[in-house]
C-alpha positions as CSV (number, residue, x, y, z in Angstrom):
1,X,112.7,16.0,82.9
2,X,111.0,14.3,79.9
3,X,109.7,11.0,80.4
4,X,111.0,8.7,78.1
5,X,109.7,5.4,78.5
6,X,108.5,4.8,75.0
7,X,112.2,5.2,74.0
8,X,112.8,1.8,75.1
9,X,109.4,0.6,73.5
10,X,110.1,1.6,70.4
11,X,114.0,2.4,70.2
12,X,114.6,-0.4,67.7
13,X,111.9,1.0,65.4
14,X,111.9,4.6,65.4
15,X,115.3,6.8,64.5
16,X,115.5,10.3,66.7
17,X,115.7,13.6,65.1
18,X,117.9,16.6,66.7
19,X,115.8,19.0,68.1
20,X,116.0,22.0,66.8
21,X,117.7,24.8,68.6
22,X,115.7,28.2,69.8
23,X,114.0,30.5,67.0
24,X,111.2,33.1,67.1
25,X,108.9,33.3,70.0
26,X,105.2,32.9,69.8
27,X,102.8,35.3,68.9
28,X,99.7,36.7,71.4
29,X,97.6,34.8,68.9
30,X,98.2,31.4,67.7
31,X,97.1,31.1,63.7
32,X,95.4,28.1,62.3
33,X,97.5,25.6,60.6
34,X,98.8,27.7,57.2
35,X,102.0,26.5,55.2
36,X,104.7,28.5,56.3
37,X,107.8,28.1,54.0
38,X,111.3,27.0,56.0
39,X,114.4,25.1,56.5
40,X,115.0,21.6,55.7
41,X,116.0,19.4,58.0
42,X,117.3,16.2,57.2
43,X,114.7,13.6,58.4
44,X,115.6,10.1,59.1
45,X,113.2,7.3,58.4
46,X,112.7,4.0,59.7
47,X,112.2,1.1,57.3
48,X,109.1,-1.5,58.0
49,X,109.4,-3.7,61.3
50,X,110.7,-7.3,59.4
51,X,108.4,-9.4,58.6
52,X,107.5,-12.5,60.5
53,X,107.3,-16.2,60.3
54,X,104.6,-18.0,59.0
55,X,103.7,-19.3,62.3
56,X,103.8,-16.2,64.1
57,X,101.8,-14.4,61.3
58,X,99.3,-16.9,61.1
59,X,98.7,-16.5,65.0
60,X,98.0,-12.9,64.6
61,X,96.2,-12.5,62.3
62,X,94.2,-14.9,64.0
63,X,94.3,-12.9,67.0
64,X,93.6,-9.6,64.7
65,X,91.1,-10.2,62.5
66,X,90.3,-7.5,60.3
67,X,86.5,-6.2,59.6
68,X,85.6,-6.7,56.5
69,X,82.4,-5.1,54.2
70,X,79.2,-6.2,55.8
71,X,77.3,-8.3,52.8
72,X,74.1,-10.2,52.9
73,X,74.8,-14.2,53.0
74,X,72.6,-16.8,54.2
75,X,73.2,-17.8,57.5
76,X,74.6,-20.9,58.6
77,X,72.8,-23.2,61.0
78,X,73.2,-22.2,64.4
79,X,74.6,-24.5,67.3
80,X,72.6,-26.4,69.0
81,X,70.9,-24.1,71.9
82,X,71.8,-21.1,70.1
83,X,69.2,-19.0,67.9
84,X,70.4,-18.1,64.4
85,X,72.2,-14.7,64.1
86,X,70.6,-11.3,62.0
87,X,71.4,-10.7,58.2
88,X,73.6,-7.6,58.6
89,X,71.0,-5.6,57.4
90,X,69.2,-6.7,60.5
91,X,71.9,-5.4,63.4
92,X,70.3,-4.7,66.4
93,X,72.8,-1.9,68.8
94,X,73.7,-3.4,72.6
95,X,75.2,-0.5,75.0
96,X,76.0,-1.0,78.1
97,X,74.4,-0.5,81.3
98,X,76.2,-1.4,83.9
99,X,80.2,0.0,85.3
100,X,81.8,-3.1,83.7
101,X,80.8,-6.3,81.9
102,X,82.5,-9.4,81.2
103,X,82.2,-10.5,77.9
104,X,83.0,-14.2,77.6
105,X,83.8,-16.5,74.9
106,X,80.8,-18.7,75.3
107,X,77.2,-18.2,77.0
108,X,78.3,-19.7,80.0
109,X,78.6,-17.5,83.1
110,X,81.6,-19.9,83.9
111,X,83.5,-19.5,80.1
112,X,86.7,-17.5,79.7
113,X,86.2,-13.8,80.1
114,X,87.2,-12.4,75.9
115,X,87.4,-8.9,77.4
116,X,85.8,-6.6,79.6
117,X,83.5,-3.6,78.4
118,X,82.7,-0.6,80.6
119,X,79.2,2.1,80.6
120,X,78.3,3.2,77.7
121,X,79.9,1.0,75.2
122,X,78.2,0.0,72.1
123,X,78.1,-3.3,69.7
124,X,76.4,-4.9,67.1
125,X,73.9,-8.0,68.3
126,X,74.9,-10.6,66.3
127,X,72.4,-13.2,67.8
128,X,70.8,-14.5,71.4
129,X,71.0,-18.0,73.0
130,X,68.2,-20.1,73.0
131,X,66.3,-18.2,76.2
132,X,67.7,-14.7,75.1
133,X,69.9,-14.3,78.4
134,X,73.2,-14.5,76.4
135,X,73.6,-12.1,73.8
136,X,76.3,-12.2,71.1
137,X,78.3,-9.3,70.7
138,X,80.6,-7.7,67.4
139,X,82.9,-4.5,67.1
140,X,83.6,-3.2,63.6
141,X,82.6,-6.3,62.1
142,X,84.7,-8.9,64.5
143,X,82.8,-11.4,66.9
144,X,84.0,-10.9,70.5
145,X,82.1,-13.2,72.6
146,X,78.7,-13.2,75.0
147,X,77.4,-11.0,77.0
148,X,74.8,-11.5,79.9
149,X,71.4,-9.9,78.5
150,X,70.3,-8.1,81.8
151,X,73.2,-5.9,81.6
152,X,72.7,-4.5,78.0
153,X,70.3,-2.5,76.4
154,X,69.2,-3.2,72.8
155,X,67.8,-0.7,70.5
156,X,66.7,-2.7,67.0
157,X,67.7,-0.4,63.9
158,X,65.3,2.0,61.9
159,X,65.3,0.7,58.2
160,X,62.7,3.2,57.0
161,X,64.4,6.0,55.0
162,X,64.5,9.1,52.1
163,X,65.0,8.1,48.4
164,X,69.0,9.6,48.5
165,X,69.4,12.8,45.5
166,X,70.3,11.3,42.2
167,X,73.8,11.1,40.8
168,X,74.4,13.3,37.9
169,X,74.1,12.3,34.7
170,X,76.7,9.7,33.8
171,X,77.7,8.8,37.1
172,X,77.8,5.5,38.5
173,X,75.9,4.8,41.5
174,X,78.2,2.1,43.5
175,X,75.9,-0.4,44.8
176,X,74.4,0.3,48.6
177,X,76.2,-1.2,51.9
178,X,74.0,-3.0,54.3
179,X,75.1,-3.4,57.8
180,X,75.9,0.0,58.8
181,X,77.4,1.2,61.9
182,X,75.4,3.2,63.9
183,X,76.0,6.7,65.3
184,X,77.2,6.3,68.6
185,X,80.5,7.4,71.0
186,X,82.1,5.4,73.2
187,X,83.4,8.1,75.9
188,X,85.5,8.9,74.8
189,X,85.8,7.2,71.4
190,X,88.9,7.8,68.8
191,X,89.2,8.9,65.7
192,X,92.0,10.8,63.2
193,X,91.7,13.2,60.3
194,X,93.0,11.7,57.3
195,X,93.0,12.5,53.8
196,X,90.9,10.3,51.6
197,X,89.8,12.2,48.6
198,X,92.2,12.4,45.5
199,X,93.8,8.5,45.4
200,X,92.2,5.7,46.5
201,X,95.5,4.0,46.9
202,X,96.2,6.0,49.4
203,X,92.8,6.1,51.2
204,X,92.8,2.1,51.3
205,X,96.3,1.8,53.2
206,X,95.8,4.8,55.6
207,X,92.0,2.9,56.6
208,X,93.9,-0.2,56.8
209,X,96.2,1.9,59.4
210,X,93.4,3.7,61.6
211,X,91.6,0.1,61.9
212,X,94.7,-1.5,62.6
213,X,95.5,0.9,65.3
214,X,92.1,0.5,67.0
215,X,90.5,3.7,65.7
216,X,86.8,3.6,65.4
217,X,86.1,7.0,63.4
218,X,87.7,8.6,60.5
219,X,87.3,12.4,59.6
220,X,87.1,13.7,56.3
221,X,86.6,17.3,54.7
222,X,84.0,17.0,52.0
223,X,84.3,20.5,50.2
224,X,81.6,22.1,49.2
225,X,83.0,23.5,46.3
226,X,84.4,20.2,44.8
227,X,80.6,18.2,44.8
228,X,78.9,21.6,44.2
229,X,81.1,24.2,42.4
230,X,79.4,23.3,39.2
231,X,76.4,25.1,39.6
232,X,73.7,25.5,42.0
233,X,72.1,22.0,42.7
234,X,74.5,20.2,39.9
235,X,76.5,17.7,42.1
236,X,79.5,15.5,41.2
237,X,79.2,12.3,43.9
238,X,82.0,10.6,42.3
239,X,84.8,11.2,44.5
240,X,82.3,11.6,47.9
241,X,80.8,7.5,47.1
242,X,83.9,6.2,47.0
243,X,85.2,7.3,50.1
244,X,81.8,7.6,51.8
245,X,82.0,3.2,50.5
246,X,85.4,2.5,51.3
247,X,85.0,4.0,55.0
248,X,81.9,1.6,55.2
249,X,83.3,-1.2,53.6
250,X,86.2,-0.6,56.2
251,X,84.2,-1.2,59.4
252,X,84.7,2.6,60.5
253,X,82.5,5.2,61.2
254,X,83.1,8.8,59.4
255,X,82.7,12.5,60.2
256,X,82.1,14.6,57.6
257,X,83.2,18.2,57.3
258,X,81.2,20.0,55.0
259,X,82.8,23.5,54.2
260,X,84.7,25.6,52.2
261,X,81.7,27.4,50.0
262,X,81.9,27.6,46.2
263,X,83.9,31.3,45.5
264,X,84.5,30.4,41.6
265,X,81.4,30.9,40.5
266,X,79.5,33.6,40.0
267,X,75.9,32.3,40.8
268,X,76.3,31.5,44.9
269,X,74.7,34.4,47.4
270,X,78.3,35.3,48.3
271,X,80.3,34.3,51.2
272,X,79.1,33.0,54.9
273,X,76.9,34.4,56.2
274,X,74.3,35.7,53.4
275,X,75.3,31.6,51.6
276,X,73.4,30.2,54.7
277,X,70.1,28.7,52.8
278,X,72.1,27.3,49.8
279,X,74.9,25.9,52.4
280,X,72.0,24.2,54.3
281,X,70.6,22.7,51.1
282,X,73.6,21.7,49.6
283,X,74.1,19.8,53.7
284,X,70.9,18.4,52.9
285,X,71.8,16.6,49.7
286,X,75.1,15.2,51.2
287,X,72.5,13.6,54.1
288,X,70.2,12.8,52.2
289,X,72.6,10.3,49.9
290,X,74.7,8.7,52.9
291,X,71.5,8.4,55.2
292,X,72.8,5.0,56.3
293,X,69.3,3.3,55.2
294,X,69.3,0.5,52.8
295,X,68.0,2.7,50.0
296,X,71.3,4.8,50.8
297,X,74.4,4.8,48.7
298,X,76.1,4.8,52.1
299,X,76.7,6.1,55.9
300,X,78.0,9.4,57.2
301,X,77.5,8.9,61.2
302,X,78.2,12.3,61.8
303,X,78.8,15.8,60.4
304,X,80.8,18.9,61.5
305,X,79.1,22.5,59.7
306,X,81.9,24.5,59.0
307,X,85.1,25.3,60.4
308,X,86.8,27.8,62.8
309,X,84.0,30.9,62.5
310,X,85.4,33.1,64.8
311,X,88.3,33.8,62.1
312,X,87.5,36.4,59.5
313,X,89.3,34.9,57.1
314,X,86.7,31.0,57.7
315,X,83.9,33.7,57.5
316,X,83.8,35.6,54.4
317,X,86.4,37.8,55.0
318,X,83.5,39.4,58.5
319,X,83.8,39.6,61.9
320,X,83.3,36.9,63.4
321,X,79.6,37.0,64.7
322,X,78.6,34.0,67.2
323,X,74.6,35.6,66.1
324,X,75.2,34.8,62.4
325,X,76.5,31.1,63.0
326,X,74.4,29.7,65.3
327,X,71.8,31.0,62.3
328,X,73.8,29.2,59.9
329,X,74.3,26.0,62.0
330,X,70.3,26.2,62.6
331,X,69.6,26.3,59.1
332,X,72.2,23.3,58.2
333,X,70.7,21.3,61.0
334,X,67.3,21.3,60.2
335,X,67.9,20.7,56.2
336,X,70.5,17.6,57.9
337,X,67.7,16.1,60.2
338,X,64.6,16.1,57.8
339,X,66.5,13.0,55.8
340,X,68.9,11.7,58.6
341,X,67.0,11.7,62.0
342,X,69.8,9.4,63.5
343,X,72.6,11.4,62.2
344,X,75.1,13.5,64.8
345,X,75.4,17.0,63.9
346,X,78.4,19.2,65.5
347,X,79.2,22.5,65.4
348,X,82.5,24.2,63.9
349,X,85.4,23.8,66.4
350,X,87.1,27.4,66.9
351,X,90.0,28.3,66.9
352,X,92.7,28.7,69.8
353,X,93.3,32.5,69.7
354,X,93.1,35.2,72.1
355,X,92.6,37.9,69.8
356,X,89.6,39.5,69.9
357,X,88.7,42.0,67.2
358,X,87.5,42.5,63.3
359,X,89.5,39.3,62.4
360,X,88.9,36.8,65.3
361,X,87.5,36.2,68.3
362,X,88.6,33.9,71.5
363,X,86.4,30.2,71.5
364,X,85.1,30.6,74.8
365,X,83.1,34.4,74.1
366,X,81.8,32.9,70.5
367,X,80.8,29.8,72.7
368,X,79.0,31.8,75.1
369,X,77.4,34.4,72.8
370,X,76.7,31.4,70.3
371,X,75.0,30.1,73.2
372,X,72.7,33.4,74.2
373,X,72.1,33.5,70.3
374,X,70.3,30.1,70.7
375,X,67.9,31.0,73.2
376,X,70.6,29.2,76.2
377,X,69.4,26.4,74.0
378,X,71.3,24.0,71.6
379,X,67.9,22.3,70.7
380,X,67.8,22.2,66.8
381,X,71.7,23.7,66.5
382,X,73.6,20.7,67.3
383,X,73.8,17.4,68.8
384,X,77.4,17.3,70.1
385,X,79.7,20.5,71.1
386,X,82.5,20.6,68.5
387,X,85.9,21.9,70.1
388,X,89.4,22.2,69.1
389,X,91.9,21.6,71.5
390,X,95.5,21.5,70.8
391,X,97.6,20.6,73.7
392,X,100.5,23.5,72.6
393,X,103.8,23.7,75.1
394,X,101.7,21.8,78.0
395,X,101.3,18.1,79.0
396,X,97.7,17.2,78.8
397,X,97.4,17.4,82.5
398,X,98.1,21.0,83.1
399,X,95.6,23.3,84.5
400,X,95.1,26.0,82.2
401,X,95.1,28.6,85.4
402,X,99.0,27.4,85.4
403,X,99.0,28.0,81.1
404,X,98.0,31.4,81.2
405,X,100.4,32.2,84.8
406,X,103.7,30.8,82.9
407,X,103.7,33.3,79.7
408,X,107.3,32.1,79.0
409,X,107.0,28.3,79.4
410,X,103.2,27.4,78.2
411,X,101.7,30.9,76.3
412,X,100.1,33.0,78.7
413,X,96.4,32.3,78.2
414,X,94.3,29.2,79.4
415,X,93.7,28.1,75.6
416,X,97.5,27.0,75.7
417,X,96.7,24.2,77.6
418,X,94.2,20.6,76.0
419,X,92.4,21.0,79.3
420,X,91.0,24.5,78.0
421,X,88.1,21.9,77.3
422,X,86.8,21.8,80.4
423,X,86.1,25.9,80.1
424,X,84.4,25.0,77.3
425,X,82.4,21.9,78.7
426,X,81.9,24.6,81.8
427,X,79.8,27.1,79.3
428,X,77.5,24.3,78.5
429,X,76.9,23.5,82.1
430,X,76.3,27.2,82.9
431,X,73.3,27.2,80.2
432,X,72.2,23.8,81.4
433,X,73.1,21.8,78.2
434,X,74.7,18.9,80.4
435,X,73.1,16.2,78.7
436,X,75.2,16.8,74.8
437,X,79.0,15.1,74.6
438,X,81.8,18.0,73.7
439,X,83.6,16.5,70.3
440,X,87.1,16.9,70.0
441,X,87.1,17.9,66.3
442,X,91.0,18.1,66.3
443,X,93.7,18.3,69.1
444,X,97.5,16.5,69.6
445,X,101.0,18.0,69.6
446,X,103.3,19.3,67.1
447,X,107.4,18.9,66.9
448,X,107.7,21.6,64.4
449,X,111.1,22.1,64.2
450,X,111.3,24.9,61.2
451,X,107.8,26.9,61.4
452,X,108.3,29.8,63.3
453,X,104.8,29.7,64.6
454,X,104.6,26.6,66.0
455,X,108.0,25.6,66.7
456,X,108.0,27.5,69.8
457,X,105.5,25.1,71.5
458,X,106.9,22.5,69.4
459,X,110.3,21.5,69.2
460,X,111.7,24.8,71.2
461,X,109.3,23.7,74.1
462,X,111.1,20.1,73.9
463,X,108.4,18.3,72.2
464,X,109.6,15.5,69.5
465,X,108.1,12.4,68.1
466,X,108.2,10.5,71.6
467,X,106.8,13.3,74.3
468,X,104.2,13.1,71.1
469,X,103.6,10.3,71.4
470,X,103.6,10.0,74.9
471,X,101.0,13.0,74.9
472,X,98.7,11.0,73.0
473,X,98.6,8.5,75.0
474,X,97.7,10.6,78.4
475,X,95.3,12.4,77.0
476,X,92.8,9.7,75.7
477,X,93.8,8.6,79.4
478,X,93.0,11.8,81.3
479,X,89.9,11.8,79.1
480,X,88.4,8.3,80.2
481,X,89.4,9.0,84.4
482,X,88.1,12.6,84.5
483,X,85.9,13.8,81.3
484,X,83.2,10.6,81.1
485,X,80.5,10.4,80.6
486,X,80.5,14.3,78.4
487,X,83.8,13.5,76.4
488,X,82.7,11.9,73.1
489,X,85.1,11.6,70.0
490,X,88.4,12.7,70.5
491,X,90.1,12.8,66.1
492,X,93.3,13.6,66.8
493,X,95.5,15.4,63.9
494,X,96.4,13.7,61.9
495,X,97.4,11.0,59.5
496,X,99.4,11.9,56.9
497,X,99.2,13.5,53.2
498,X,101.4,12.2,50.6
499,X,100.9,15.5,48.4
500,X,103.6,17.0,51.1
501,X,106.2,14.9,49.1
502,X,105.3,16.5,46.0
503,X,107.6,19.1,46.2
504,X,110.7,17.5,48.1
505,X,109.8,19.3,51.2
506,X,106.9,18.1,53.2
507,X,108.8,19.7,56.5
508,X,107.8,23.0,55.7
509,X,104.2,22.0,55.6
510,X,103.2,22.5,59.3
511,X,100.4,19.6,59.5
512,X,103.7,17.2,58.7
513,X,104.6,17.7,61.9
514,X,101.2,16.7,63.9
515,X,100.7,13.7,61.8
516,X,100.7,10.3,63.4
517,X,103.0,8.8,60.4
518,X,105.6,9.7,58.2
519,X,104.4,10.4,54.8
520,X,105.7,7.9,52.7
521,X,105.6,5.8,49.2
522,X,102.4,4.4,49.1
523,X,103.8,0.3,49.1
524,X,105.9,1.6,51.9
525,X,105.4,2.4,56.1
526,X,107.5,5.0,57.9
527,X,106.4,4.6,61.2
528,X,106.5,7.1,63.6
529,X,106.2,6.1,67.3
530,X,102.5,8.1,68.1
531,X,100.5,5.2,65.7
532,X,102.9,2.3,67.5
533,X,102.0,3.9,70.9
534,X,98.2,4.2,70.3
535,X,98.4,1.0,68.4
536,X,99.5,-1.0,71.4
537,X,97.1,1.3,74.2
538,X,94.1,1.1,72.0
539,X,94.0,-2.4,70.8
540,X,96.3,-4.4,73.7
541,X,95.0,-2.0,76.6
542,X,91.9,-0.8,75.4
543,X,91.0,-3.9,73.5
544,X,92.1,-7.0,74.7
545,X,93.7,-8.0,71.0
546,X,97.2,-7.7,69.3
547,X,98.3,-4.5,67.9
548,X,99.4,-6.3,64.5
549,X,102.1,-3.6,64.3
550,X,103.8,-3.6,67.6
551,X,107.7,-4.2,66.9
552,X,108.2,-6.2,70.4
553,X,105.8,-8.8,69.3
């Protein structure tokens, strides 16, 4: 029996669909998201929560407040006892180092406990008490309180960087951010896909959304072809500074995906893998100008080379080859590293299948001969193991020996259930690589109701928005109790593209029925009750603060 206890949570905001009733059954191989034309359900969509009075408002968004773009002021004169806080552009990094830590709201061993953090988190220093046992402590730009010194360890920031590669001619270069956030993972830390790229419109609400909710990383594809299609070493930054900016100015930290190689030209070395050297030096440049540094126009944290390898068709049309890749990936690395030391650089996730010929090949065999083409050593490929791990037909607790049993309820191979992660995180142990995070590049649940290859393991396996939701939830939880301290960022699929309304039909689009939110008119929210229900665990839970968009408030 499905648990439905976010029904009553959010039954007030939140209008059910009909499931759908039985179609097609799954095929041996599951395909990568594609758009599959279909049916057209009716969809029913919930208006805005209303708004609320003054008083209330006020009172939350005190509670809430939002980060804002870090900017160089002079600082004010501190209280008395207290030394002055850091410019921005000074930020020292705090993390952790002991099981749990009481942050309070004054430097006072006896002041109100603000929230609790546990191993491993990270902040921003904002300044010390006058004998530096105290220590001040930010997230994403917000001041949360004091922290006893002896339990932290602080790492000042490296300032000295690479000139970033020129704009092209014409271009305005937007003026640098100071103040960025550094590239660290809470374990295990959240982020979402989302699509920035063609309207900033857009891009400002859906940030607004993921900070709202408590996210800490955004995702983003930057294509290849778009900044580079021009010609070899003739880039157009336009679109890339203004979202690479307006993540910053945000308070988030973003993951870059750089793929997706120039075909329309005629001047490129071909397809992967024979585009290897000009794939690494295009990586380069896009380092090289978000570098995070003063000098840089702005901060990509991390970056994820390619995407799904062991399918033919994400690797020029060959067979997959784990050999070939881990060449690739060394190539992108090194060219990533020599201007952004501090960066963290992931491998492609693969993709669920368990086909294994000319036009794809099973993730955990590419892991493990990706692995033996390395030398058993990741050292110089990557700094974090990039999976994907979709949770299909299963709840995120199943054990994937009980997937691969139940071919008629779950799939019939382990890779059916979100807990196929831990045969993945088992590869790295067997080669020794224990001390790298796995980075969940993409995972969540489907309620595809009209896509005949998902809808089995969505809405014919009884998934809809709620068991979504729900899903969600539990597995950032199964994460924390049983995956720390190797689980890093966990970027869920995914918030929502408005070009799905373009044609009237944005069900037959399969990544509509991942997303998080409805798409909808840009002045407008559709909520869907997965962002409510991570709203309310990340920021109440999780956070100690209001979730600003939680109806029962």
């Amino acid at each position: 029996m499905r648990t439905r206890w976010s029904v009553v949570l959010l039954g007030s905001l939140v209008a059910l669909l009909l499931l759908a009733g039985c179609g097609s059954r799954r095929s041996e191989a599951t395909p990568t998201p594609t758009k599959t034309p279909g049916g057209q359900p009716a969809v029913v969509q919930t208006p805005i929560p209303p708004p609320l009075d003054s008083n209330a408002q006020a009172a939350q968004q005190t509670q809430a407040a939002q980060p804002v773009a870090p900017v160089v002021v002079a600082p004010a004169a501190p209280a008395e006892g207290v030394a002055a806080e850091p410019t921005p552009e000074a930020l020292s990094v705090a993390t952790v180092n002991t099981d749990l830590l009481n942050i309070r709201r004054d430097h006072d061993a006896a002041a109100e406990i603000a929230r609790t953090a546990n191993r491993g988190e990270t902040f921003d220093v904002l300044g010390k008490n006058s004998d530096s046992t105290w220590t001040k402590l930010a997230l994403n730009g917000e001041a949360l309180g004091w922290a006893a010194t002896e339990f932290l360890t602080i790492v000042d920031p490296v300032v000295a960087a690479p000139t970033p590669a020129p704009a092209p001619a014409g271009a305005a270069t937007p003026a640098p951010v100071v103040g960025f956030l550094p590239a660290t993972m809470l374990s295990p830390d959240r982020g979402a896909q989302a699509f920035l790229w063609w309207r900033a419109e857009i891009a400002d609400r859906d940030l607004d959304l993921l900070r709202d909710a408590g996210f800490n990383w955004v995702k983003q594809s930057f294509a290849w072809e778009t900044i580079e299609g021009a010609g070899s070493g003739v880039y157009d930054w336009t679109v890339a500074d203004r979202v690479v900016t307006h993540v910053n100015q945000k308070g988030l930290k973003l993951m870059a995906r750089l793929s997706s190689d120039p075909e329309k030209t005629g001047f490129w070395a071909g397809p992967p893998p024979g585009n290897g050297d000009a794939f690494a030096a295009f990586a380069g440049a896009v380092a090289q100008r978000y570098n995070c540094t003063p000098q840089a126009v702005g901060c990509i944290q991390a970056f994820q080379i390619w995407n799904e390898p062991n399918l033919a068709r994400e690797w020029g049309g060959n067979r997959p080859n784990p050999a070939e890749y881990a060449a690739f990936l060394g190539k992108a690395y090194a060219a990533i590293k020599a201007v952004h030391p501090n960066s963290i650089v992931i491998n492609a996730g693969m993709a669920p299948t368990g086909d294994n010929s000319n036009v794809a090949m099973p993730d955990d065999i590419f892991y493990d001969q990706m692995y033996q083409a390395m030398g058993g050593s990741s050292n110089g490929y990557f700094d974090a193991l990039g999976v994907h791990g979709a949770g299909f037909a299963a709840p995120p607790e199943l054990d994937p020996a009980e997937a691969a049993a139940n071919k008629e309820k779950y799939g019939g191979y382990r890779f059916f259930a979100f807990r196929h992660v831990e045969d993945i995180r088992a590869i790295m142990v067997k080669y020794g690589d224990t001390a790298k995070q796995v980075v969940l590049l993409e995972f969540g649940w489907t309620f595809d109701r009209v896509n005949a290859d998902y809808k089995w393991h969505g809405a014919d396996a009884g998934i809809d928005e709620y068991v979504q939701a729900e899903y969600l939830k539990r597995a950032y939880q199964f994460a924390a109790a049983n995956w720390q301290p190797w689980i890093g960022l966990m970027s869920l699929i995914t918030m929502p593209n408005l070009d799905w309304l373009n044609d009237g039909n944005p069900q037959d689009e399969e990544q509509y029925w991942w997303a998080i939110m409805e798409p909808s008119p840009i002045d407008q929210k559709y909520w869907r009750p997965a962002y409510i229900v991570l709203c309310i665990y990340f920021q109440e839970e999780l956070n100690g603060t209001a979730c600003v968009h939680n109806p029962n408030r």
